[in-house]
C-alpha positions in Angstrom: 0.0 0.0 0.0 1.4 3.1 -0.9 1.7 6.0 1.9 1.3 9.5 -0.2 3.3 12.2 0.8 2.2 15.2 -1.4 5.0 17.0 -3.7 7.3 17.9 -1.0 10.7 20.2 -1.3 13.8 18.0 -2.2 17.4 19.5 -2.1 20.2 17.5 -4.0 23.8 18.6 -4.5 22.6 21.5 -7.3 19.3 21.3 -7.4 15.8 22.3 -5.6 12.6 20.1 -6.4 9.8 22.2 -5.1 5.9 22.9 -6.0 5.1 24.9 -8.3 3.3 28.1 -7.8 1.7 30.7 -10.3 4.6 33.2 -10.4 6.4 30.2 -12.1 4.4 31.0 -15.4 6.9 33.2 -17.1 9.7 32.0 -16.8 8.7 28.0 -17.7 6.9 30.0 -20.6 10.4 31.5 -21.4 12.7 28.8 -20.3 11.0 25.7 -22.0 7.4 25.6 -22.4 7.3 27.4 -25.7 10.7 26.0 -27.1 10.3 23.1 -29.8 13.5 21.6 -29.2 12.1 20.9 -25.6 8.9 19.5 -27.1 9.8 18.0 -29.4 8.9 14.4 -28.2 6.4 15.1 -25.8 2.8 14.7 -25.9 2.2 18.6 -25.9 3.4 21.2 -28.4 5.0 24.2 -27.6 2.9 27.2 -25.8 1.8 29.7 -28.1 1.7 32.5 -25.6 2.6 33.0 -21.7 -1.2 32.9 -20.6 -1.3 29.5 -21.7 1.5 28.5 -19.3 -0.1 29.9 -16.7 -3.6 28.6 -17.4 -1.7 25.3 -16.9 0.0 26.4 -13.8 -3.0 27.1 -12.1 -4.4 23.8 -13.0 -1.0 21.9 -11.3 -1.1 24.0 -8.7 -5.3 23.2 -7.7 -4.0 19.5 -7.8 -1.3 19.7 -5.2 -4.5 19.4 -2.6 -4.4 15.4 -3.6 -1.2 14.3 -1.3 -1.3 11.9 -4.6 -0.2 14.5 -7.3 4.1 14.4 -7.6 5.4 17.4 -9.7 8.1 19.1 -9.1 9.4 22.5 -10.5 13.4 22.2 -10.7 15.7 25.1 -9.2 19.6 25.5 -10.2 20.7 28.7 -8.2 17.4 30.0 -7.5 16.7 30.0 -11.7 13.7 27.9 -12.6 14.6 25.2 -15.1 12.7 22.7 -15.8 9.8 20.0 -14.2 9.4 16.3 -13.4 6.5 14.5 -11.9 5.0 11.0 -11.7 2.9 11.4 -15.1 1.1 7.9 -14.2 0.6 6.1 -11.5 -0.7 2.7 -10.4 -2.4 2.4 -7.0 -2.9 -1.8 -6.9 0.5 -2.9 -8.6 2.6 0.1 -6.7 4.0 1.7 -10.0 5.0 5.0 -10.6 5.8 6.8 -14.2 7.8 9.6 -14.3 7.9 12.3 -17.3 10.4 15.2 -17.2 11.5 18.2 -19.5 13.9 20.8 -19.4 15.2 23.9 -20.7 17.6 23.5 -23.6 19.6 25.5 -22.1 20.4 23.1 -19.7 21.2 20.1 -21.4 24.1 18.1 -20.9 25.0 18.8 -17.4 23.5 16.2 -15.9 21.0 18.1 -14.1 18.1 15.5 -15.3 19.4 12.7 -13.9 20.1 14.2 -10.6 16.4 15.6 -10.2 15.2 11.6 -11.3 17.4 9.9 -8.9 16.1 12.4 -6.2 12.5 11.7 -6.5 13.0 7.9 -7.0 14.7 7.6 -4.0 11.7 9.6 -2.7 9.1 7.7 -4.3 10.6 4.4 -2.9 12.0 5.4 0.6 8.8 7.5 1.4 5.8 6.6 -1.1 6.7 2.9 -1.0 6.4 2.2 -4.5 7.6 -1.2 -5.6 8.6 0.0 -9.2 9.4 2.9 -11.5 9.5 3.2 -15.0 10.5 6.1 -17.9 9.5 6.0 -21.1 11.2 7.9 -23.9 11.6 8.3 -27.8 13.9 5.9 -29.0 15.1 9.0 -31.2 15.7 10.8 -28.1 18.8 8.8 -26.5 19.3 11.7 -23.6 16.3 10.9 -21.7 17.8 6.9 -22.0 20.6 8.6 -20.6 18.6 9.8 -17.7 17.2 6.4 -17.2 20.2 4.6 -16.8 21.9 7.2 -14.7 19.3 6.3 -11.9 20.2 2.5 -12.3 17.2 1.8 -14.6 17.1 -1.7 -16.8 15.9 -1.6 -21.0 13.1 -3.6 -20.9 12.3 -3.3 -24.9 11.3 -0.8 -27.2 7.5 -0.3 -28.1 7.3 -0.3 -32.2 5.3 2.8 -33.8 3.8 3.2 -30.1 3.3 7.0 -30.2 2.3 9.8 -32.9 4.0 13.2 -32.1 2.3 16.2 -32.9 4.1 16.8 -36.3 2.4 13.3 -37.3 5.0 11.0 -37.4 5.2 7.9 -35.2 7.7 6.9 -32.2 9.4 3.9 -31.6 9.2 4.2 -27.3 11.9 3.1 -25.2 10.8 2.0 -21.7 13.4 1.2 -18.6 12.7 0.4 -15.1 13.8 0.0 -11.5 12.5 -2.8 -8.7 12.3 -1.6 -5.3 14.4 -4.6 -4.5 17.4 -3.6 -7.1 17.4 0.5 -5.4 17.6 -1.0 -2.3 20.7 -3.1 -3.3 21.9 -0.6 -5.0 21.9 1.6 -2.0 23.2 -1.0 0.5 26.4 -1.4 -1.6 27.1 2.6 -1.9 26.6 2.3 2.0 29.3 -0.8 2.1 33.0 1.4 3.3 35.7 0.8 0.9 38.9 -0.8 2.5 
């Protein structure tokens, strides 16, 4: 059984995980939410204007009152970046799906895959979920990146599975973690070296 904890504030090395609020609008607007390099493989296209971002905003926001809702807005140095968040999640079978996107900006600094390995240590040491997964383009090998970096196993590719919004279809990726592998994982970084 799962034990919800709400989107709580999570600090790693570089990063803060915190709730959004509606003074976030303008800058995801700016940093990501209207870029198509960002979107680019996501299930929504970019924002045409700032007052749909926060349109959006204020629907997260109404839905942090279920202690079930998970998204985070992602802080480097007080700058608002990027998001992730459970996208689905599975009550009976104790899964948890996580979506995330970021500002191109960015990229390649490994900032994804910190946020990720934050909130499924979370989701596992305080939710009590017994698996999480990712799902990603196959033409997008970053986010596989992302994936792996949190100790994730390929578990196959899903053929023609998704149509992106410029019509074409997506071969999906999709990786996984077992509570029972994160907590060997973690017992052996807590093993001293001698």
């Amino acid at each position: 059984m799962l034990t919800h904890q709400g989107t709580q504030t999570l600090r790693t090395a570089r990063l803060t995980l915190r709730p959004f609020t509606p003074a976030d609008a303008l800058p995801m607007f700016e940093t990501w939410a209207n870029d198509e390099r960002v979107t680019r493989y996501l299930t929504w296209t970019p924002h045409g204007s700032p007052e749909l971002t926060k349109q959006l905003l204020a629907d997260w926001c109404a839905r942090y009152e279920d202690p079930a809702c998970y998204n985070w807005a992602m802080e480097l140095a007080g700058r608002l970046i990027g998001n992730i968040s459970v996208v689905r999640l599975d009550e009976r079978s104790e899964w948890a799906e996580l979506g995330y996107c970021m500002g191109f900006d960015f990229w390649g600094r490994g900032l994804m895959s910190e946020a990720a390995r934050a909130v499924t240590d979370f989701l596992f040491d305080k939710v009590g979920v017994n698996r999480i997964h990712i799902e990603h383009a196959v033409e997008n090998p970053a986010s596989g990146g992302v994936a792996k970096n949190c100790g994730m196993t390929l578990e196959g590719t899903l053929r023609a599975y998704y149509k992106a919004h410029d019509g074409h279809f997506l071969d999906i990726s999709s990786w996984a973690i077992l509570r029972s592998e994160w907590e060997e994982r973690n017992k052996t970084a807590k093993i001293p070296s001698e």
